[in-house]
NUTIVO-440634 format. One record per residue (C-alpha): residue in three letters; chain; x, y, z negated. Coordinates in steps of 0.02 Angstrom, whole numbers, plus 50000, padded with zeros to 5 digits. Example, Ala and Ser with C-alpha at 12.3 -4.5 7.8 and 13.67 -1.06 7.14 Angstrom:
! NUTIVO-440634
{'ALA', 'A', {50615, 49775, 49610}}
{'SER', 'A', {50684, 49947, 49643}}
//
This chain:
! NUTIVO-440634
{'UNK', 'A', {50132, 50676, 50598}}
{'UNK', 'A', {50228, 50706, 50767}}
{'UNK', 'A', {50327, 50583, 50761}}
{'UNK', 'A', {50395, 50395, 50668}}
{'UNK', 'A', {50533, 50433, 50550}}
{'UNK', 'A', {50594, 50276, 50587}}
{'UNK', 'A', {50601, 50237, 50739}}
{'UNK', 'A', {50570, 50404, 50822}}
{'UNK', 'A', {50407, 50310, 50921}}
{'UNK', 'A', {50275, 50461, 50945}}
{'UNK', 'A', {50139, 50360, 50951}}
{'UNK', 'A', {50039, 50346, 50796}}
{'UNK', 'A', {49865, 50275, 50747}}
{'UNK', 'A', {49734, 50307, 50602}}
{'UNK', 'A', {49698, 50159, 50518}}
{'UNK', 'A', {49631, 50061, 50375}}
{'UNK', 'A', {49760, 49945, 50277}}
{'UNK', 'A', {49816, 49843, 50141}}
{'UNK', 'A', {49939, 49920, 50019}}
{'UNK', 'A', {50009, 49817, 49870}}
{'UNK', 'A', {50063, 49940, 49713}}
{'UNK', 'A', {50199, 49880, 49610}}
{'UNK', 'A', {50272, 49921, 49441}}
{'UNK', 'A', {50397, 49833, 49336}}
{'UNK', 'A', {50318, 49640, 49339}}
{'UNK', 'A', {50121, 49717, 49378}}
{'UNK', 'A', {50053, 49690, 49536}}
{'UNK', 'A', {49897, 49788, 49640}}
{'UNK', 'A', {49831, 49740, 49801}}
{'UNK', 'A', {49729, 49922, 49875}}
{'UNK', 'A', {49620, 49875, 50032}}
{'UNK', 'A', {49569, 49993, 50161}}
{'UNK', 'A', {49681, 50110, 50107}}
{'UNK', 'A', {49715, 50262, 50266}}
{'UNK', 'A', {49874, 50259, 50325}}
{'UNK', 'A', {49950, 50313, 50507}}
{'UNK', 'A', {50051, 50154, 50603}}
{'UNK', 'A', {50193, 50176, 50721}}
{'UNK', 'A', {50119, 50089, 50866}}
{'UNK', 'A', {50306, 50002, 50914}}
{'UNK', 'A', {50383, 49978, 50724}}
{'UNK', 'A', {50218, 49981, 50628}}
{'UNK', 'A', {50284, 50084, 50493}}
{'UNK', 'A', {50155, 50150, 50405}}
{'UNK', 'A', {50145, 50330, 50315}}
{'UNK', 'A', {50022, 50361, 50179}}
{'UNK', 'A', {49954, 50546, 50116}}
{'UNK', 'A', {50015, 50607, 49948}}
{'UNK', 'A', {49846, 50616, 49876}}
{'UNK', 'A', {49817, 50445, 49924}}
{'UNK', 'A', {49957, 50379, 49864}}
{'UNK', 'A', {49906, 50460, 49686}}
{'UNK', 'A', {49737, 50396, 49698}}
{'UNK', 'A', {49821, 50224, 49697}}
{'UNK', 'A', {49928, 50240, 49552}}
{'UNK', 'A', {49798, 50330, 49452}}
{'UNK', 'A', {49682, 50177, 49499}}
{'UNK', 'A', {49830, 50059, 49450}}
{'UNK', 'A', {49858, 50119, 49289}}
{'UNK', 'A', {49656, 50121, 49225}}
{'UNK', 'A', {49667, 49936, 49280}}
{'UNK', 'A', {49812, 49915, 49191}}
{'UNK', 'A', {49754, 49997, 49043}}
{'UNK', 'A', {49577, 49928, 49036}}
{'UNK', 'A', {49492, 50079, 49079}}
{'UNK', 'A', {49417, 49975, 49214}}
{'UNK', 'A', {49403, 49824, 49292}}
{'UNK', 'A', {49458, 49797, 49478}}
{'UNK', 'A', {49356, 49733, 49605}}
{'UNK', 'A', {49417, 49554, 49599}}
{'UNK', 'A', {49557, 49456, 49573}}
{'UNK', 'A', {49676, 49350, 49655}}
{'UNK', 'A', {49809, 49215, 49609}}
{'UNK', 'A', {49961, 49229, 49713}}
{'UNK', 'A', {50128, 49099, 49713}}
{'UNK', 'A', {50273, 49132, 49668}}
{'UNK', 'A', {50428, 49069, 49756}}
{'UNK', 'A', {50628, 49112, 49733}}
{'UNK', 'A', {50713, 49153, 49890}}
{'UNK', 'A', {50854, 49014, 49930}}
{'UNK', 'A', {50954, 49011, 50100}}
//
């Protein structure tokens, strides 16, 4: 990738992150998942074939066609201002 589509930064790094997969009220959590990072706005940009890895992965968990690695609780709060 030349360049951030966001903030036009040209500076981008290969790394390892966390990527949480979401669909209707189902939540995923994906960890070192490779990505590249804008080094000034740290938008991150993800392969295709990753990114359908993950949902493919989502949906056997979902299904019960396997079980993930582990699981975590996570609260839930409504946004008030």
């Amino acid at each position: 990738m030349a360049k951030c589509n966001f903030c036009g930064n040209k500076n981008l790094v290969f790394k390892n992150a966390e990527y949480i997969y979401k669909h209707e009220e189902h939540f995923m959590l994906f960890e070192n998942v490779p990505c590249e990072e804008c080094t000034f706005c740290g938008e991150r940009y993800y392969e295709a074939k990753t990114l359908k890895k993950i949902e493919r992965d989502f949906f056997d968990v979902l299904h019960q066609k396997r079980q993930p690695l582990k699981k975590i609780e996570m609260p839930v709060e409504i946004y008030a201002a």
